[in-house]
C-alpha positions as CSV (number, residue, x, y, z in Angstrom):
1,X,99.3,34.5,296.1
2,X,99.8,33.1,292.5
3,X,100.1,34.6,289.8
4,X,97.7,33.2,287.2
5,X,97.9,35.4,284.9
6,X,101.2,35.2,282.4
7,X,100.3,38.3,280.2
8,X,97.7,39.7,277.9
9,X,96.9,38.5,273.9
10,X,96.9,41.4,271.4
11,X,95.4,40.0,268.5
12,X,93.1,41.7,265.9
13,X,90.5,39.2,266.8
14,X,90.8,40.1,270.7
15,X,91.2,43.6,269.7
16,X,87.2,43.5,268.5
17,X,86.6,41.3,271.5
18,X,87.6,44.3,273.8
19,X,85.6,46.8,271.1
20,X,82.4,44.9,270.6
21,X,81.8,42.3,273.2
22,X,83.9,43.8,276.4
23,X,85.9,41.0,276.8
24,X,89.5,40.5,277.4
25,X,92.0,37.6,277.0
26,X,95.0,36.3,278.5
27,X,97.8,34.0,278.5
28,X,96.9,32.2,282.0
29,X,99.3,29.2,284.6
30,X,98.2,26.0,283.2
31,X,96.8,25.3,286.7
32,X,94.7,27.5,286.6
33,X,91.0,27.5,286.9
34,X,88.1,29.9,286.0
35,X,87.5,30.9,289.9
36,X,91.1,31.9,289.9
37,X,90.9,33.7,286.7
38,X,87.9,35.4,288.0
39,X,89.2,36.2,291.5
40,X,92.6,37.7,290.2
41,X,91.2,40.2,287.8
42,X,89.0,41.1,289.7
43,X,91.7,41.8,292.6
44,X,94.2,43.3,290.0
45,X,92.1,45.6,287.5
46,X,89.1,46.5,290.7
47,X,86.4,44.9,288.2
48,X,83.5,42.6,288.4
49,X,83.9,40.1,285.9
50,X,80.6,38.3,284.5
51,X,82.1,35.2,283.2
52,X,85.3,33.1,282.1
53,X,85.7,30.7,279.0
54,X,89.3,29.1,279.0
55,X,90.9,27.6,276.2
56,X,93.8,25.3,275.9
57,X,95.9,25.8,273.1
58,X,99.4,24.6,271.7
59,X,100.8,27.5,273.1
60,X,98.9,27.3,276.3
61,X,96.1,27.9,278.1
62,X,93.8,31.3,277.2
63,X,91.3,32.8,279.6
64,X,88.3,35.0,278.1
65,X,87.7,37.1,280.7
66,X,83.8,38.9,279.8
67,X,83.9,42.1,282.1
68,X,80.5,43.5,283.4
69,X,78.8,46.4,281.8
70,X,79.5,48.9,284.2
71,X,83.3,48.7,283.5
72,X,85.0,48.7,279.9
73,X,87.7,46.6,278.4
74,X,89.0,49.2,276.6
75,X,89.9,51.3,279.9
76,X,91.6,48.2,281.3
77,X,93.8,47.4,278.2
78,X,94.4,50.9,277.6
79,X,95.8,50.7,281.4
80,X,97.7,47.2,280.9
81,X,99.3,48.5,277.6
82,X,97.6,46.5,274.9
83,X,96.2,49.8,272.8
């Protein structure tokens, strides 16, 4: 299996996107497609993601990974080491 994902963005604008909106974001293989963005965090974190919106950058490509509401982003970056 691939690894898709590179590592996660700490920003104080995906900071509130983990707060407010449940979402998470990530540095992600260039690639890389939503499917596999979906599949592999849903594999790594035991998650259901709802959706993926990927942006490509100048340093790369960024996945916004929008969990369901049953799970929360902030127990999964708390448990990847983003807090």
């Amino acid at each position: 299996m691939v690894d898709y994902i590179i590592k996660p963005v700490a920003t104080e604008k995906t900071m509130l996107h983990v707060e407010k909106e449940n979402k998470l974001t990530f540095i992600v293989h260039k690639k890389s497609t939503k499917a596999d963005i979906k599949k592999e965090v849903e594999e790594r974190f035991s998650v259901k993601v709802e959706s993926v919106n990927m942006l490509i950058t100048k340093s790369g490509k960024k996945a916004v990974v929008k969990l369901s509401t049953e799970y929360s982003a902030d127990d999964i970056a708390g448990r990847i080491g983003i807090f």
